[in-house]
C-alpha positions, 0 to 999 in steps of 0.5 A: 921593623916592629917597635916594642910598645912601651911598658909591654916588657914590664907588664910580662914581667909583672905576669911571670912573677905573678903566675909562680905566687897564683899557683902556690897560693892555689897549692896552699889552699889546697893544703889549708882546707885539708888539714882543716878537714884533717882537724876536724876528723881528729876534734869531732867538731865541724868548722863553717867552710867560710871560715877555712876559706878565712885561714887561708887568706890570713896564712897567705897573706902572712907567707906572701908578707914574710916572703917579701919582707924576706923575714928569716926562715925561722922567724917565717914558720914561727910567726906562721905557727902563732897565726895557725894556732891561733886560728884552731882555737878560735874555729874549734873552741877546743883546749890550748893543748888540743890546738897545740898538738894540731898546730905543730903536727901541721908545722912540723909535716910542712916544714919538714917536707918543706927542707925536705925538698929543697934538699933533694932539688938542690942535690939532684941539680947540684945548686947551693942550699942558698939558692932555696933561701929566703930571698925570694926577689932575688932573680935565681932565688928557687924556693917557690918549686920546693914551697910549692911541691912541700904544700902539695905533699903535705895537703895529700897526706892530710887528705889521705890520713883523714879518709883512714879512720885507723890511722885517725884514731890514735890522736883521737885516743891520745887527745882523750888521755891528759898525760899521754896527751902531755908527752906529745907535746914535749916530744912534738916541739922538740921535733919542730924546733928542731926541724926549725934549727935546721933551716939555718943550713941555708945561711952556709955558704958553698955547695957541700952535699953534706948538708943535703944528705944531712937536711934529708936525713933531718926530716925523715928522722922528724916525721918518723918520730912523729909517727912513733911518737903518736903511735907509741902515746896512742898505744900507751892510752888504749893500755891505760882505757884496757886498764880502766875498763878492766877495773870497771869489769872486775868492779861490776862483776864484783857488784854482781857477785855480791848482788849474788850472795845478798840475792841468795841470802834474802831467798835463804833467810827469814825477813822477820828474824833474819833466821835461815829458813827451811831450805837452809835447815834442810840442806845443813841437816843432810850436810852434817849427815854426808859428812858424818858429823855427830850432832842432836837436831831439836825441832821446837815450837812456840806455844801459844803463837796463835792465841796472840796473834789473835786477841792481841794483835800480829805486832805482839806475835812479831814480838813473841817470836823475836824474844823467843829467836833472841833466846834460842841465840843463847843457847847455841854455841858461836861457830858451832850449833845453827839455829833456822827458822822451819816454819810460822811458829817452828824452829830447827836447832841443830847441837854439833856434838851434843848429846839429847840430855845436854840439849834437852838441859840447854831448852829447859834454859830457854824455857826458863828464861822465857817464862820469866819474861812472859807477862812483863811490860812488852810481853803480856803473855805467856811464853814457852816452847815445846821441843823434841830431840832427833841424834843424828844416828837415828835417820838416815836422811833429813827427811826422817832425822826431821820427822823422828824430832816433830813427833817428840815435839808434839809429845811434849806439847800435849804433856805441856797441855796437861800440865797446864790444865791439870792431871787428867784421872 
C-alpha cells in the first residue's frame, strides 16, 4: 500500500487556492489594461505601456490584501476607487474632474457587474447572497466565480466602447464642456454610491429571492443611468458648441456683411472728401427720375482749380477743394438734397423740390461765402464756382438731364471769365 508522502496534501492545497487568485488576476489585468486604453481614447493622451503594467500590480495587490484582511465590501471598492484615482491623475496629468469621472465610470461598470453577477449566480443556483460576500478564506465562500466573471465583463465593454469612436465621442464632448462636465459628476456619484449601498445585501441573512431580483434590478437601472446620463450631458454639450458656432457664423456674417458695405462705400465715395462720387451721382439721378421726384440738378465747377495746383502746390488745391465741399454742405438740406463729387474739380447737387431761381440763390450763397474767404490766411487764392441748372423735367435720362446742366455751367464760366477780365466791345 502507498503511503502519502508527508506535506503533499498541504502543497495541493496550497496549488488549488492558488489556481482561482492566478487566473483572476489574469482576468484583472486583462480589465486594467483596457480601461486604460479606454482612457486614453477618451483624454487624447498615451500613457507608457510600463506604467499600466504599474496599475495592475498596485490594484492587485490592493484587492489581493482587501480580500485577505476581509475588509467590508464597502471599504474594499472605495479604497480601490481612491488608489484608481489617484493613478489617472498621476499617468494622465489631466484636471481632478477628468479623473473623477473616469474613475467612477470604471467603479461603477465594475461594480455594478460585480453585484450583478453574484446576483444572477446565487438565484440561478439558489445559494445565500452570503455565500458571495467578503469572506473569501471561508471553505464554501464563492466570490471569486462573480469577481472574476464582472473583471471579464467589464474589460470587454471597454475594449469594445473604445474601438467605436460614436460611442467614444460623447465623454469626449462632455469633458470639453465645465457645466455639463459638472453634472456627470454629481449624477455619477450618486450612482456609484449607491451602487456601493447595495452591497450591504450581502450582510442579510437568509436566501430571499427578493434581494436577488433586487440587486439586479440595481445594477441594470445603475449602467442604464450611466449610459443616459452621458448621452443626455453629451448631447446637451453638442447643443450648447451648435449654439456657440452659430453665434461664431451670425458674428462672421456680420463682419462680413459690414466688411460689404464699408467695401461698397470706399468704391462709391471719394477718398479725399468723402463725396459720393459719379457712379452714385448717377445712379441717384435716374432714381429720383424713376420715381418722379421733382428736383433741380446743379453741375458746378471749381474756378481756377488748376492755376493752384500749379504755382502753389496740390496741398493748397486739396484745400481748395475741402472749403468749397464744406460749403456746398451748407447749401443742402439734411435728408433732403445730395451732394457728389462728379469729377477733379466738378460737383452734382441735386435740390428735391426746388426750383432753378431757389437753387441758383442757394449758389450765389456759396459763392459769396467763398470769395469772402479767398485770399485769407489757409487760402491765399481766389475762390469761386461756376454752376449750371438742369429741372428734372427737362431730360429723360441722367445722361441728358447731366448734360443739359454742363453746358449751362460752361456759359457761366465764360461770362465768369469776362467779367473778370473786362467787357469785351
Amino acid at each position: 500500500m502507498r503511503t502519502k508522502a508527508p506535506g503533499a496534501g498541504g502543497r495541493c492545497g496550497m496549488t488549488s487556492d492558488m489556481i482561482p487568485l492566478i487566473v483572476i488576476g489574469l482576468i484583472y489585468f486583462y480589465q486594467n489594461w483596457f480601461f486604460f486604453r479606454y482612457a486614453e481614447a477618451i483624454l487624447l493622451k498615451p500613457v507608457k505601456r510600463r506604467w499600466i503594467a504599474l496599475a495592475f500590480f498596485l490594484n492587485y495587490t490592493l484587492f489581493t490584501l482587501c480580500s485577505v484582511l476581509q475588509l467590508h465590501l464597502v471599504v474594499n471598492w472605495l479604497l480601490i476607487f481612491t488608489l484608481l484615482l489617484i493613478e489617472i491623475l498621476c499617468f494622465f496629468r489631466c484636471p481632478l474632474s477628468d479623473g473623477f469621472i473616469l474613475a467612477l465610470f470604471s467603479m461603477i461598470i465594475g461594480l455594478a457587474l460585480n453585484i450583478l453577477l453574484r446576483c444572477l449566480l446565487a438565484a440561478a443556483f439558489d445559494l445565500p447572497l452570503a455565500s458571495f460576500d467578503n469572506n473569501s478564506m471561508d471553505a464554501g465562500n464563492l466570490k471569486r466565480y462573480p469577481v472574476g466573471l464582472g473583471f471579464l465583463a467589464a474589460g470587454l465593454y471597454f475594449q469594445i466602447a473604445r474601438r467605436y469612436d460614436a460611442h467614444m465621442d460623447n465623454p469626449r464632448v462632455v469633458f470639453k464642456d465645465p457645466a455639463r462636465r459638472r453634472f456627470l459628476i454629481q449624477l455619477s456619484l450618486a450612482i456609484y454610491l449607491y451602487l456601493v449601498l447595495n452591497l450591504l445585501i450581502y450582510t442579510q441573512p437568509g436566501n430571499l429571492l427578493v434581494l436577488k431580483l433586487w440587486g439586479v434590478k440595481s445594477c441594470v437601472f445603475s449602467l442604464l443611468g450611466l449610459y443616459l446620463a452621458v448621452r443626455y450631458a453629451a448631447r446637451i454639450s453638442r447643443l450648447g458648441q451648435y449654439r456657440a458656432l452659430n453665434s461664431q457664423v451670425l458674428a462672421a456674417l456680420e463682419h462680413q456683411r459690414e466688411e460689404a458695405l464699408e467695401l461698397s462705400r470706399i468704391a462709391s465715395t471719394d477718398p479725399l472728401t468723402g463725396c459720393p462720387n459719379r457712379q452714385m451721382a448717377e445712379a441717384a439721378t435716374a432714381g429720383w427720375l424713376e420715381t418722379g421726384t421733382p428736383f433741380c440738378l446743379c453741375f458746378a465747377d471749381l474756378n481756377g482749380l488748376k492755376l493752384v495746383n500749379d504755382t502753389q502746390g496740390h496741398e493748397m488745391g486739396d484745400r481748395y477743394l475741402l472749403t468749397v465741399v464744406q460749403t456746398l454742405q451748407s447749401a443742402c438740406r439734411q435728408d433732403a438734397d445730395q451732394l457728389f463729387r462728379y469729377g477733379g474739380d466738378e460737383f452734382l447737387l441735386l435740390f428735391r423740390d426746388l426750383t432753378p431761381a431757389i437753387a441758383a440763390s442757394r449758389m450765389d450763397r456759396v459763392n459769396r461765402s467763398l470769395r469772402a474767404r479767398s485770399h485769407m490766411p489757409g487760402h491765399p487764392f481766389a475762390m469761386s464756382v461756376s454752376f449750371g441748372l438742369a429741372q428734372s423735367g427737362e431730360g429723360e435720362s441722367p445722361d441728358a438731364l447731366i448734360q443739359t446742366a454742363d453746358k449751362r455751367m460752361y456759359h457761366d464760366k465764360e461770362n465768369t471769365e469776362r467779367n473778370k477780365n473786362g467787357r469785351r466791345p
